[in-house]
C-alpha positions as CSV (number, residue, x, y, z in Angstrom):
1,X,-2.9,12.9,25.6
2,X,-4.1,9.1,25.0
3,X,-3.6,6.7,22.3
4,X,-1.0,9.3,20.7
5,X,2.5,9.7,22.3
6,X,2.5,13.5,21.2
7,X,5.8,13.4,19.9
8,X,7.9,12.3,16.5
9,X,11.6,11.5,16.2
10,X,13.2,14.0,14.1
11,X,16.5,12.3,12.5
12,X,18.7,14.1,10.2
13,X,20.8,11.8,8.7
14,X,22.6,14.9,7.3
15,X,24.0,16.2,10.4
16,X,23.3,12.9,12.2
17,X,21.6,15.3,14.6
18,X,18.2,13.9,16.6
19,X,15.4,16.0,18.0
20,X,11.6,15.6,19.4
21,X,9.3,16.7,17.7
22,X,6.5,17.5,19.8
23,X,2.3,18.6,19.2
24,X,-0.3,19.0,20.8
25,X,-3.9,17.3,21.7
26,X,-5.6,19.8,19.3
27,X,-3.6,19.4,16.2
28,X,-4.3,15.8,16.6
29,X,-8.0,16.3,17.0
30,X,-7.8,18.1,13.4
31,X,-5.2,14.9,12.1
32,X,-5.9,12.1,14.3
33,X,-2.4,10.6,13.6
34,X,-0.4,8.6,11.4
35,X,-1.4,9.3,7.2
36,X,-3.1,12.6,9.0
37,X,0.0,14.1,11.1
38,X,2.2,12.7,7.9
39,X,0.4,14.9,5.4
40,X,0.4,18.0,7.5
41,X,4.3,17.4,8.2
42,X,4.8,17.1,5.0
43,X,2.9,20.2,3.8
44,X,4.1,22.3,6.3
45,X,8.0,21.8,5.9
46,X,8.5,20.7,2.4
47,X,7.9,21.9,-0.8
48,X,5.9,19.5,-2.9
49,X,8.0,20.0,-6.4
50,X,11.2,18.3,-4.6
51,X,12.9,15.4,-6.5
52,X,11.1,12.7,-4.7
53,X,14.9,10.8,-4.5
54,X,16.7,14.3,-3.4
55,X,17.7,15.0,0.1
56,X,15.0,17.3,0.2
57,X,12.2,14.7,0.5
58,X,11.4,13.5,3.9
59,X,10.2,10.1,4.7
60,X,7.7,10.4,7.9
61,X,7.1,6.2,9.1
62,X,4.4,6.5,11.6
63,X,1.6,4.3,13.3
64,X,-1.7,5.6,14.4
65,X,-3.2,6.4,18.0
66,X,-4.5,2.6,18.3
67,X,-1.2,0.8,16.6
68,X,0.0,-1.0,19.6
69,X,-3.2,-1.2,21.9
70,X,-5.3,-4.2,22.0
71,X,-7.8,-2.9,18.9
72,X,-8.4,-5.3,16.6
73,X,-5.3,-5.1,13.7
74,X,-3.6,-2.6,15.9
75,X,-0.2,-3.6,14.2
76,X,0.0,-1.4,11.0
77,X,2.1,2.0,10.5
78,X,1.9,4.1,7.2
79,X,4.7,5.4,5.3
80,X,4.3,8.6,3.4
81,X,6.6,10.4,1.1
82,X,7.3,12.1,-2.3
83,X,7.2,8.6,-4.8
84,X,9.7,8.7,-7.1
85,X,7.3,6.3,-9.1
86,X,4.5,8.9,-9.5
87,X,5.6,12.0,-8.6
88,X,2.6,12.7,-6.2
89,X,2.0,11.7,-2.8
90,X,2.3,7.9,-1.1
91,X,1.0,6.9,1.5
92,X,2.5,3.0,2.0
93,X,1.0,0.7,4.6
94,X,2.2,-1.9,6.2
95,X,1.2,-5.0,9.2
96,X,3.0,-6.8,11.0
97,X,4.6,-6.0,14.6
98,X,7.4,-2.7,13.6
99,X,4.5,-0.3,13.8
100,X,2.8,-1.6,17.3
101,X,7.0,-2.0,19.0
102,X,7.6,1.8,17.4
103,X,4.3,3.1,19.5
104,X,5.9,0.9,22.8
105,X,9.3,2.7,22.3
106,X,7.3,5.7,22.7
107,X,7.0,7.2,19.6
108,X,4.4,8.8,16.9
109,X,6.7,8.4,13.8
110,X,9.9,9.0,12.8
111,X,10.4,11.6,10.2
112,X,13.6,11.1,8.5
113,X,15.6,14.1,6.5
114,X,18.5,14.8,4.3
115,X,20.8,12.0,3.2
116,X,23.5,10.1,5.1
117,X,27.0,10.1,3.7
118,X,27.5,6.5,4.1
119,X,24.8,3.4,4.5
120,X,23.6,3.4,8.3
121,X,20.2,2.4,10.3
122,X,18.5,4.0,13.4
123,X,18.4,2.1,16.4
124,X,15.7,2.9,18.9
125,X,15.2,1.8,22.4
126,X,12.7,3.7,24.2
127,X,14.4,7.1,24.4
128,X,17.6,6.1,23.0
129,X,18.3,6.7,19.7
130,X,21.1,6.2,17.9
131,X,22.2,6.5,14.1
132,X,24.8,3.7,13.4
133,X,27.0,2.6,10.5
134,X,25.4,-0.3,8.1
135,X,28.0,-0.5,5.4
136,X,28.2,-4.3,6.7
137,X,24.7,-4.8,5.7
138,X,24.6,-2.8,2.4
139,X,23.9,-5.7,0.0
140,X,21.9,-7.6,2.0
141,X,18.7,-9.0,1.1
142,X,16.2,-8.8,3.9
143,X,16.3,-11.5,5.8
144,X,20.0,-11.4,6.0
145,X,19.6,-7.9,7.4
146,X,17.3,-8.7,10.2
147,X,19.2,-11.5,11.0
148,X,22.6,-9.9,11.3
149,X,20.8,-6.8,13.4
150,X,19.0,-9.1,15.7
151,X,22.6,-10.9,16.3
152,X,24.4,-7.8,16.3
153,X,21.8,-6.2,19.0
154,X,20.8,-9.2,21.0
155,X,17.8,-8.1,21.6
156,X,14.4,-10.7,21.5
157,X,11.8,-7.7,21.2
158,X,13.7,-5.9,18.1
159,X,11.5,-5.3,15.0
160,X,13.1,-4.1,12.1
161,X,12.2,-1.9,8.5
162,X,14.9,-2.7,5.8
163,X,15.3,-2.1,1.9
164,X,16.7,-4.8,0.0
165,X,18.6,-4.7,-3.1
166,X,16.0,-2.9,-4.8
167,X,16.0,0.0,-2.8
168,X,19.6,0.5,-2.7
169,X,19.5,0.1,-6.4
170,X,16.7,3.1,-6.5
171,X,14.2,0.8,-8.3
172,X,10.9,2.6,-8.9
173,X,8.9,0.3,-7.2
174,X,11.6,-0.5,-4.2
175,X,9.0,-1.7,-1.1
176,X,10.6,-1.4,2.7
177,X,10.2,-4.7,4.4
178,X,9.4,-5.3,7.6
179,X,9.3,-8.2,10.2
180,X,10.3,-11.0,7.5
181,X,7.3,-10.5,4.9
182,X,5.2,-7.8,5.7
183,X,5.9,-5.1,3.1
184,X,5.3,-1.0,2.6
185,X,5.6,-1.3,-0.7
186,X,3.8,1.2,-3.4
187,X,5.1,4.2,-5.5
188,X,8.6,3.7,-4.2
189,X,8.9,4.2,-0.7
190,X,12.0,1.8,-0.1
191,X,13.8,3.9,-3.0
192,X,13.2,6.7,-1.0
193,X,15.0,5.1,2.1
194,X,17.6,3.9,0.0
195,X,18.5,7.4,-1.9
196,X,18.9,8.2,1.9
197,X,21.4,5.5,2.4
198,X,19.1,4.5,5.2
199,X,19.4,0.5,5.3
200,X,16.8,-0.2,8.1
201,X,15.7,1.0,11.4
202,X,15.5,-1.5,14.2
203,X,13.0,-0.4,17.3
204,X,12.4,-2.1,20.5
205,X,10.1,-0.7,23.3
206,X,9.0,-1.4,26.8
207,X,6.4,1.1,27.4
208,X,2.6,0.9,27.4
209,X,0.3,3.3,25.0
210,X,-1.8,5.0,27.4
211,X,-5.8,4.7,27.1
212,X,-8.0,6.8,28.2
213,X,-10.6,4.4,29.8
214,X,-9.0,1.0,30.1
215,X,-12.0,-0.8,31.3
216,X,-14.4,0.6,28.7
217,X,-11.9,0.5,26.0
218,X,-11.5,-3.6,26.5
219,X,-15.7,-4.0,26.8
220,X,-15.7,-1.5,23.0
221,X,-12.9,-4.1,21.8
222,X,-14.5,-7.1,23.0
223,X,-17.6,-6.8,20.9
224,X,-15.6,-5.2,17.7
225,X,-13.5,-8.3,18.4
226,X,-16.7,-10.6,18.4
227,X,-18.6,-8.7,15.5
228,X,-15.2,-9.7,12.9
229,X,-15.4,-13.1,14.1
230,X,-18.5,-13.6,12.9
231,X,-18.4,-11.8,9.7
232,X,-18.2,-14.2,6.9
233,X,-15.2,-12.5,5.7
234,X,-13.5,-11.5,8.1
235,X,-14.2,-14.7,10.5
236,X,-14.9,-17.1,7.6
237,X,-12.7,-16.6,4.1
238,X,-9.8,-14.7,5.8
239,X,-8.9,-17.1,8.3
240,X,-9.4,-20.3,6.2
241,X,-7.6,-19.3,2.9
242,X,-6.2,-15.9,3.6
243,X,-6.7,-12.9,0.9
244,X,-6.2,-15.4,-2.0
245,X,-10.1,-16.3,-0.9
246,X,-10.7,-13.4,-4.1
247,X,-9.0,-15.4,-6.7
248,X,-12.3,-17.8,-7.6
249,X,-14.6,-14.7,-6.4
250,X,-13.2,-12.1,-8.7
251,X,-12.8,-14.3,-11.5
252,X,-16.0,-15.8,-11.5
253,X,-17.4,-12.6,-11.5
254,X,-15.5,-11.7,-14.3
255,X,-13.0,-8.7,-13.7
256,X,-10.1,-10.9,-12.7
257,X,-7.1,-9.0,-14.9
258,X,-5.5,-11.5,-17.2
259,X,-2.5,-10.9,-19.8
260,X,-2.2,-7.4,-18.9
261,X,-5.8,-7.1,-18.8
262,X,-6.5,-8.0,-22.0
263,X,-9.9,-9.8,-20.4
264,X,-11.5,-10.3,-16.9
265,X,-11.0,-14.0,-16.5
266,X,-9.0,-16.8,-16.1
267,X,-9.2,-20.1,-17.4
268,X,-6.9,-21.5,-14.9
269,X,-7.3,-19.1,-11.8
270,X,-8.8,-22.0,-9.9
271,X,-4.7,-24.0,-9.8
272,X,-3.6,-20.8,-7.8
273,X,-6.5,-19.7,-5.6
274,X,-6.3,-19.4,-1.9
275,X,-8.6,-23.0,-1.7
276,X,-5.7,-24.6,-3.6
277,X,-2.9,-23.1,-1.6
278,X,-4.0,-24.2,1.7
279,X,-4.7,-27.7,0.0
280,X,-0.7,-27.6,-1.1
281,X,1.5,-25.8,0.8
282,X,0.1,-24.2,3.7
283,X,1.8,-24.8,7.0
284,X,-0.1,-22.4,9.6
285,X,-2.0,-18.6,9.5
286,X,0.4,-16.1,10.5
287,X,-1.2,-13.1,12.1
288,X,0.1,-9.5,12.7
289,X,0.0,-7.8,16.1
290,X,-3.7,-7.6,17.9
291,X,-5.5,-9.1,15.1
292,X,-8.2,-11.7,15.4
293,X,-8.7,-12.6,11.4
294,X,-5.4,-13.9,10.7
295,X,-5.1,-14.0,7.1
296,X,-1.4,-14.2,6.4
297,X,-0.1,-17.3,5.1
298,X,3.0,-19.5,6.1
299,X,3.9,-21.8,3.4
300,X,6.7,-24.5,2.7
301,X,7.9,-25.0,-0.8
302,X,11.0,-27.4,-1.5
303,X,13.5,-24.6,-3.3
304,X,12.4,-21.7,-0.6
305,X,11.8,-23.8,2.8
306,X,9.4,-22.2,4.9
307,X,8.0,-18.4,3.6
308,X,4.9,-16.3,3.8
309,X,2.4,-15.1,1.6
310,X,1.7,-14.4,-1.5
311,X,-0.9,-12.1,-1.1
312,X,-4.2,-11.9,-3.3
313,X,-2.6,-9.5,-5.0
314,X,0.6,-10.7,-5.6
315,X,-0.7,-14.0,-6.6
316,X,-2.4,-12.4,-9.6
317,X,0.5,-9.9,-10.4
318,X,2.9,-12.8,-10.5
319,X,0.2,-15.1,-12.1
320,X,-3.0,-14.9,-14.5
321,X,-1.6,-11.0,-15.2
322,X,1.2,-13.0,-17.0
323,X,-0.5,-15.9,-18.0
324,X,0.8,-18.2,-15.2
325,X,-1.1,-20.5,-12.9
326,X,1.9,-22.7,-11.3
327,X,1.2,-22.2,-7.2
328,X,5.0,-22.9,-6.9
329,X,6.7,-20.6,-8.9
330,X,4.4,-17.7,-8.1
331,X,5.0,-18.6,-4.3
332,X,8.8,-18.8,-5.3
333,X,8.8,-15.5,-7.0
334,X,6.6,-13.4,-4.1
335,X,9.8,-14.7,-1.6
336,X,12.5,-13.3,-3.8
337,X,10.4,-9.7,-3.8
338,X,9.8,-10.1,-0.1
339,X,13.8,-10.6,-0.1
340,X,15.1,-8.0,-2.7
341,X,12.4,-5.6,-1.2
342,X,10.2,-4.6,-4.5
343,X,6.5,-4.5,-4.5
344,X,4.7,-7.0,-6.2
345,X,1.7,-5.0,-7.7
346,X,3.9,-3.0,-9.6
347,X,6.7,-5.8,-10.4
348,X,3.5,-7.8,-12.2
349,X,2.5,-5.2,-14.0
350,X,6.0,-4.5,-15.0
351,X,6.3,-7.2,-16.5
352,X,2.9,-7.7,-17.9
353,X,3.4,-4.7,-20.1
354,X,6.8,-6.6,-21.3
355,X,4.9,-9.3,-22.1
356,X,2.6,-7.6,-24.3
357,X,5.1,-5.4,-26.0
358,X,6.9,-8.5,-26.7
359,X,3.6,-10.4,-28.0
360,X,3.1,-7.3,-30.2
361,X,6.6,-7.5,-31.6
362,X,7.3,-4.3,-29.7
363,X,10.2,-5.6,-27.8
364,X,12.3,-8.2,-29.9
365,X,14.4,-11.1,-28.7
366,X,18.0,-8.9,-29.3
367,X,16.2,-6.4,-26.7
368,X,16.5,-8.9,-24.1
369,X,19.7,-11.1,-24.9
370,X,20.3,-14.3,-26.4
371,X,20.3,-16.2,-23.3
372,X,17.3,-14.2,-21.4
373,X,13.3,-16.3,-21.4
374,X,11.1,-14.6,-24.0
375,X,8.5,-13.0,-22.6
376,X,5.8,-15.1,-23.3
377,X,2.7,-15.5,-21.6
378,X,2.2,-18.6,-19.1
379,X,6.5,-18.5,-19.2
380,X,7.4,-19.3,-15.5
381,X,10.8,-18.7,-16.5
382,X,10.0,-15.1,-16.4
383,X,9.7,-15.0,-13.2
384,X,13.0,-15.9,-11.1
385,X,15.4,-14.1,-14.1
386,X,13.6,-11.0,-14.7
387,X,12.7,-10.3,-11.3
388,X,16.6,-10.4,-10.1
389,X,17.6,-8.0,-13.1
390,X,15.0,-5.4,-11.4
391,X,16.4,-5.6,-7.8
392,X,19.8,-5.4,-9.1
393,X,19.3,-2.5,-12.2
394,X,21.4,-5.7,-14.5
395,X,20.7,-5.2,-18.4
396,X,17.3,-4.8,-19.2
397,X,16.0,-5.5,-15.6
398,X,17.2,-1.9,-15.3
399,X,14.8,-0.2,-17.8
400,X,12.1,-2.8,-16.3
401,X,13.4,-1.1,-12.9
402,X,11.5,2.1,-14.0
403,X,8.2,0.7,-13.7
404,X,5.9,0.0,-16.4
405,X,4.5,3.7,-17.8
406,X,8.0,4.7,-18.5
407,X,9.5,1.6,-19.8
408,X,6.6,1.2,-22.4
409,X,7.2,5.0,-23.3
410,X,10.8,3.9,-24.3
411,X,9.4,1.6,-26.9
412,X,7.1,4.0,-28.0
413,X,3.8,2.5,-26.3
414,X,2.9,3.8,-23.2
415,X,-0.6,2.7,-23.3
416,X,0.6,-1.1,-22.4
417,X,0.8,0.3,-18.9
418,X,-2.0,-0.8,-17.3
419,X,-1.2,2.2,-14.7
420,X,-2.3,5.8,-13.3
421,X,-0.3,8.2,-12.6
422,X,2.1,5.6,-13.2
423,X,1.2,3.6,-10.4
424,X,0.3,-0.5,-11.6
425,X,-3.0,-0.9,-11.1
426,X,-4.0,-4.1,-8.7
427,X,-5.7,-6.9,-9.5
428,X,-9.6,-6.0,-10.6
429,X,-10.5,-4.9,-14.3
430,X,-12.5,-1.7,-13.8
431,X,-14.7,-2.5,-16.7
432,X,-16.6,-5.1,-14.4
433,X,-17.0,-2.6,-11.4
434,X,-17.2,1.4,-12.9
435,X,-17.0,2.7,-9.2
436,X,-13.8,0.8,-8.5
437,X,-12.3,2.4,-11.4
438,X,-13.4,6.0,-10.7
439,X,-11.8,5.3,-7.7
440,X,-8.5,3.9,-9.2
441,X,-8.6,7.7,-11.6
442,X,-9.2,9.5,-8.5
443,X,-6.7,8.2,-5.7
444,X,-4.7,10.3,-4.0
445,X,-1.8,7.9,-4.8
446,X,-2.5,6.7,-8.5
447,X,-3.2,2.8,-9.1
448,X,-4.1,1.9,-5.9
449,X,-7.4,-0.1,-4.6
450,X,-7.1,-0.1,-1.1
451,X,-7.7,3.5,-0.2
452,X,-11.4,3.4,-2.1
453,X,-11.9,-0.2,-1.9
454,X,-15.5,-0.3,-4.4
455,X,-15.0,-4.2,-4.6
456,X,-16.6,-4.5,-0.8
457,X,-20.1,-2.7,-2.0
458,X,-19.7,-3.6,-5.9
459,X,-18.9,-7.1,-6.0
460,X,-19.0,-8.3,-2.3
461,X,-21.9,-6.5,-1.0
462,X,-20.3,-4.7,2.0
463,X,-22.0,-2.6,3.6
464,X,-25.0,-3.4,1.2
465,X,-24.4,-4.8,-2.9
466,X,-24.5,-2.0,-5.4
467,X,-24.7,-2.9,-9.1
468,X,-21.2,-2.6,-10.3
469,X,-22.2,-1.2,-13.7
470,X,-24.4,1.6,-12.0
471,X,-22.9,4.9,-12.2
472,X,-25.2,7.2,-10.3
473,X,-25.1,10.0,-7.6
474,X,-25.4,7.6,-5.1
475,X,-22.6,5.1,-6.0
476,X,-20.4,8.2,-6.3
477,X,-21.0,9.1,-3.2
478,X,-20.5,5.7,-1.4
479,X,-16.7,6.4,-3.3
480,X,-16.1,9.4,-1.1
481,X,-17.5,7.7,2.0
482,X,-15.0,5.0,1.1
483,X,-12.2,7.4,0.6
484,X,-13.2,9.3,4.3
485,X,-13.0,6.4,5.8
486,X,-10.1,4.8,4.7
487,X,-7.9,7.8,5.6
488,X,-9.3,7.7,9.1
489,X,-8.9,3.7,9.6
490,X,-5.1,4.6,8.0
491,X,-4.5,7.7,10.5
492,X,-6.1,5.3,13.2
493,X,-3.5,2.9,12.5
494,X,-5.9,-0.1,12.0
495,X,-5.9,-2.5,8.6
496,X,-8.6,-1.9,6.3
497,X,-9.7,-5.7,6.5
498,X,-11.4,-4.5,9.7
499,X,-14.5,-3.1,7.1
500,X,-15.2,-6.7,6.8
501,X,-17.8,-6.9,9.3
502,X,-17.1,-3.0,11.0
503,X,-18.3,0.0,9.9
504,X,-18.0,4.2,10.3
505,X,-19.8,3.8,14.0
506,X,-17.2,0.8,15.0
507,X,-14.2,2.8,14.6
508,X,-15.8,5.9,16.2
509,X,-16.5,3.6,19.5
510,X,-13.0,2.3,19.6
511,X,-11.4,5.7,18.8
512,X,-13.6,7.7,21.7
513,X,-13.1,5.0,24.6
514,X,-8.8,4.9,23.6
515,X,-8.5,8.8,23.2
516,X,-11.2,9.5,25.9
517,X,-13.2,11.9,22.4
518,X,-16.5,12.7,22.4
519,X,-16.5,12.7,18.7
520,X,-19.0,11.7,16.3
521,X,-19.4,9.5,13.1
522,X,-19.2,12.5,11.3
523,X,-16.6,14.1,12.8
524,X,-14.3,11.3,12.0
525,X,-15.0,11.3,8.5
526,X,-14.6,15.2,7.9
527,X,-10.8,14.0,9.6
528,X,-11.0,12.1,6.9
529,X,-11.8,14.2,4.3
530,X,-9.4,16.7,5.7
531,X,-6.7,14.0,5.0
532,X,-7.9,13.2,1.7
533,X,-8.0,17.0,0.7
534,X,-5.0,17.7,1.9
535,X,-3.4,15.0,-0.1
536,X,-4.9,16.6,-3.5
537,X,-3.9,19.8,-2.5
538,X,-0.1,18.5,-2.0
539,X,-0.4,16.4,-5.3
540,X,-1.3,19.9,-7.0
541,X,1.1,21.7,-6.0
542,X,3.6,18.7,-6.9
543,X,2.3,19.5,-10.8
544,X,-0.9,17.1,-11.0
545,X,-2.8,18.0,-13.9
546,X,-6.5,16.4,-13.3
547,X,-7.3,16.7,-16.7
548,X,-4.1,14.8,-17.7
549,X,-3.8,12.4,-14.5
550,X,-7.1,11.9,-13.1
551,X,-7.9,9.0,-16.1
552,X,-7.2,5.5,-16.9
553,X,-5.5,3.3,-19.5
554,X,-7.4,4.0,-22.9
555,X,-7.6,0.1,-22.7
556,X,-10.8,0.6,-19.6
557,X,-12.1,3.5,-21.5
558,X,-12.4,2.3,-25.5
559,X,-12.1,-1.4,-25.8
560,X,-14.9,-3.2,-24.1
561,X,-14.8,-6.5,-21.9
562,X,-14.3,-9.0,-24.4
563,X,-15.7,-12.1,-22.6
564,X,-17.2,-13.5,-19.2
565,X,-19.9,-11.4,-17.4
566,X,-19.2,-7.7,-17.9
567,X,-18.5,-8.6,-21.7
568,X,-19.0,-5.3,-24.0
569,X,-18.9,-3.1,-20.9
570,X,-16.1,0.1,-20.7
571,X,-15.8,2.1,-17.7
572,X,-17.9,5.2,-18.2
573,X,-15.6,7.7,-16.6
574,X,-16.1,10.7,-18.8
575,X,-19.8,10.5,-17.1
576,X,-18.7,10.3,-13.2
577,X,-15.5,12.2,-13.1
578,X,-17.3,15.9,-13.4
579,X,-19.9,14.7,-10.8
580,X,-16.9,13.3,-8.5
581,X,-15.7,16.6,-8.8
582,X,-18.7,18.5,-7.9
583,X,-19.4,15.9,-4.8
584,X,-16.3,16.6,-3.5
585,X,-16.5,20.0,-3.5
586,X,-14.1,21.2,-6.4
587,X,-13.8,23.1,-9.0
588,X,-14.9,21.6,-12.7
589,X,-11.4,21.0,-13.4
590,X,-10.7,19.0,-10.5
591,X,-9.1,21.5,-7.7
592,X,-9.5,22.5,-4.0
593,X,-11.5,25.3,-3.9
594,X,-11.0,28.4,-1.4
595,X,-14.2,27.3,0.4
596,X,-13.7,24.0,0.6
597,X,-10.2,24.3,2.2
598,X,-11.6,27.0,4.6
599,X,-14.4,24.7,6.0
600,X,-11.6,21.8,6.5
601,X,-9.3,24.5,7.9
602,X,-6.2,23.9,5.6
603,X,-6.3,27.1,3.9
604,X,-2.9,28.1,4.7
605,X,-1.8,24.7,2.5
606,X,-3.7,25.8,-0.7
């Protein structure tokens, strides 16, 4: 087998008993690797309806067949569980260099069971594997972790996965971090790790992923390589300002969530976009393994020192979503979630929803303490306090811990959470692109962007510009093609930023000259619809009720845009959903049908 190992590292942190866990060439013709070998684990050995924080749940991390070759972004690794968050499937992604250093050590993933009866971490070195005590590093934040390990083990090529405080603490939205910054971070994941009293798992590797043709794989990968470079995105606004490049872009077009999306723009968006970060703070790009865009960001700021990121996303969670525009204290507050391991998206929109409750006189001063910041909006002060009393579950940081659907239910407002399936959605209003938000009703893991990412044709004219108001057939189908292809690229083990200047054919080229495949387009994208299927079918079984989850925040669906260029405009969901359905294949109400799961060949999941 190429590009795949064959094999994942069964730990039991029960019984502290490791096996192999080996398949075959043909199963990963069906799954490809990565999200797709995860979800048919997962399927096959667990039962969907376990407590997602139980020792029941398993937690597969796992790169893809082209993590760790020389494939443009061939650093990323997927982790996919139960969230505790939503209830449903997650499938967490991260960069950096753990997922490319777990494919030299020889392996496909790791799929960790049962519960430890003390803190501990898994140690990998090629073959070796050891599970070893951690109670030294319970309490840590990150970067302490991976600095004590690295000490502790001596070793120069060790990458390490951690969970902060958060994720000991079981906070909702708990991200695992690895390599510093780089974070897997929705729906929970890092809880997951830490209701397994699994601190981190540090990997080092020597060996060499085998390709199947070497010398054509290198010419595919040259001109892949070449055709990013010169993409305006991906060789242009990436590199020069990193992902923060969207701040001006989104806003001006008008869908740039502000004040718990109250509107779609900004007044102030231009103090803390990616052109004014560079201008201020920015030291050097930071790239992850085998990537030739580059978009990470390594800044200096007088009260951190030297730290990466934020993100686009994080830069609007921790900003115009709460009214703030200081560079400096958003910058400040991405470190401390970097350090105490909690995902941004969701910490934002946490407290977003807190903000409004307060602004509506839903939560009152006495809620919060005497000595605690009011939540006000544009209140930096939020920040630094609030976000400490999540990691650490400390007075109302631990009701704020439960994400922001369930601590708006406790005041008797859940429709503050600007969430589905109580996942915090990211930063772009659906009510200025109506594809992007069937997407966000329809994902596999709730509020997420980046598996149907609608901005690229809607707003940013990838592969071609659709009218982001335009609700036909056609757009809806461009959603599923989105969807396909974003499960492959994830079960690939590549970073969707690649889309920025590849496409469908690209990714078939690079997949056929690693795994020495003969396989078409279109057989990569019914991997992917496999993967995406599957998914729904596991999220049913979990209890999903599409006519219940499959929806967004009455805010998107009844009170129109009230300013900027999608002004008046809802998302017309009501419209697209039963045609969604219908595309896909499914039944009116939104389920895998008999014939659908037969031509995929996952009947025995339904």
């Amino acid at each position: 087998m190429y590009g795949n190992w064959g094999k994942f590292l069964r730990v039991n942190l029960s019984t502290g008993e490791v096996k192999v866990e080996e398949y075959d060439e043909e199963l990963a013709k069906k799954w490809l690797g990565s999200r797709g070998l995860a979800i048919y684990f997962l399927l096959k050995e667990m039962d969907p309806k376990v407590d997602p924080l139980s020792p029941e749940n398993k937690l597969i991390i796992t790169p893809g067949p082209l993590s760790g070759t020389s494939a443009p972004t061939g650093g990323r690794y997927n982790v996919v569980t139960k969230g505790p968050q939503t209830g449903f499937i997650t499938m967490a992604n991260s960069g950096g260099y753990f997922g490319a250093e777990l494919k030299f050590a020889g392996w496909d993933g790791i799929i960790v069971e049962g519960k430890a009866d003390h803190p501990v971490y898994i140690y990998i070195k090629d073959d070796n594997v050891e599970i070893r005590d951690a109670s030294h590093l319970w309490g840590k934040v990150v970067s302490e972790t991976e600095e004590t390990l690295k000490k502790e083990i001596g070793s120069k090529r060790l990458h390490i996965a951690s969970i902060g405080p958060a994720g000991e603490n079981l906070v909702k939205f708990a991200a695992i971090v690895n390599d510093g910054h780089r974070a897997a971070a929705r729906a929970g994941v890092g809880a997951v790790m830490g209701s397994k009293n699994l601190k981190a798992i540090a990997v080092e590797g020597t060996k060499r992923v085998p390709i199947a043709d070497k010398q054509k794989f290198m010419l595919v990968i040259r001109e892949k390589i070449n055709k990013l470079k010169n993409d305006p995105v991906a060789g242009g606004g990436l590199p020069n300002y990193g992902t923060a490049v969207l701040v001006n872009i989104i806003n001006q077009n008008g869908l740039y969530p502000t004040r718990n999306f109250q509107t779609g723009v900004f007044e102030l968006a231009e103090e803390h976009s990616g052109e004014a970060m560079t201008a201020k703070y920015l030291i050097r790009n930071q790239p992850c393994y085998a990537c030739p865009i580059g978009c990470g960001r390594v800044n200096k700021l007088p009260t951190v020192g030297v730290t990466e990121g934020p993100e686009y996303e994080s830069i609007w969670a921790l900003g115009a979503d709460l009214g703030i525009n200081d560079l400096a204290s958003i910058i400040e507050a991405n470190h401390l979630c970097d350090e105490y391991g909690l995902d941004t998206i969701s910490t934002g929109g946490t407290l977003a929803a807190a903000m409004e409750l307060y602004e509506k006189g839903y939560l009152k001063q006495e809620d919060l303490g005497e000595e605690a910041p009011p939540f006000r909006w544009g209140n930096t002060e939020v920040l630094l306090y609030y976000i400490e009393k999540i990691a650490y579950r400390k007075g109302i940081g631990d009701k704020l811990a439960e994400g922001s659907y369930r601590f708006a239910e406790m005041y008797g407002h859940p429709e503050f959470s600007m969430s589905v399936k109580k996942l915090e959605l990211p930063a772009y209003d659906p009510r200025g692109a109506e594809g992007h938000g069937l997407g966000y009703a329809t994902n596999n893991r709730g509020g997420c962007h980046i598996k149907n990412y609608m901005i690229s044709p809607e707003i940013l004219g990838y592969p071609y510009k659709m009218d982001p108001h335009d609700i036909s057939d056609d757009k809806i189908k461009m959603l599923l093609i989105f969807q396909d292809l974003s499960a492959v690229i994830d079960a690939a083990g590549l970073c969707l930023f690649t889309t920025f200047g590849l496409g469908a054919d690209d990714f078939r080229d690079m997949l056929n000259a690693a795994l020495g495949w003969d396989f078409s387009t279109e057989d990569y994208l019914k991997i992917g619809e496999r993967i995406w299927n599957a998914e729904r079918i596991f999220n049913l079984k979990a209890g999903l009720v599409p006519e219940r989850d499959d929806t967004l925040p009455k805010r998107f669906l009844e009170e129109p845009m009230p300013e900027g260029p999608n002004k008046g405009h809802t998302v017309r969901l009501k419209e697209m959903l039963p045609r969604y359905y219908k595309l896909r294949g499914w039944t009116e109400d939104g389920r895998v049908t008999p014939e659908k799961a037969k031509e995929l060949g996952i009947e025995e999941f339904l």
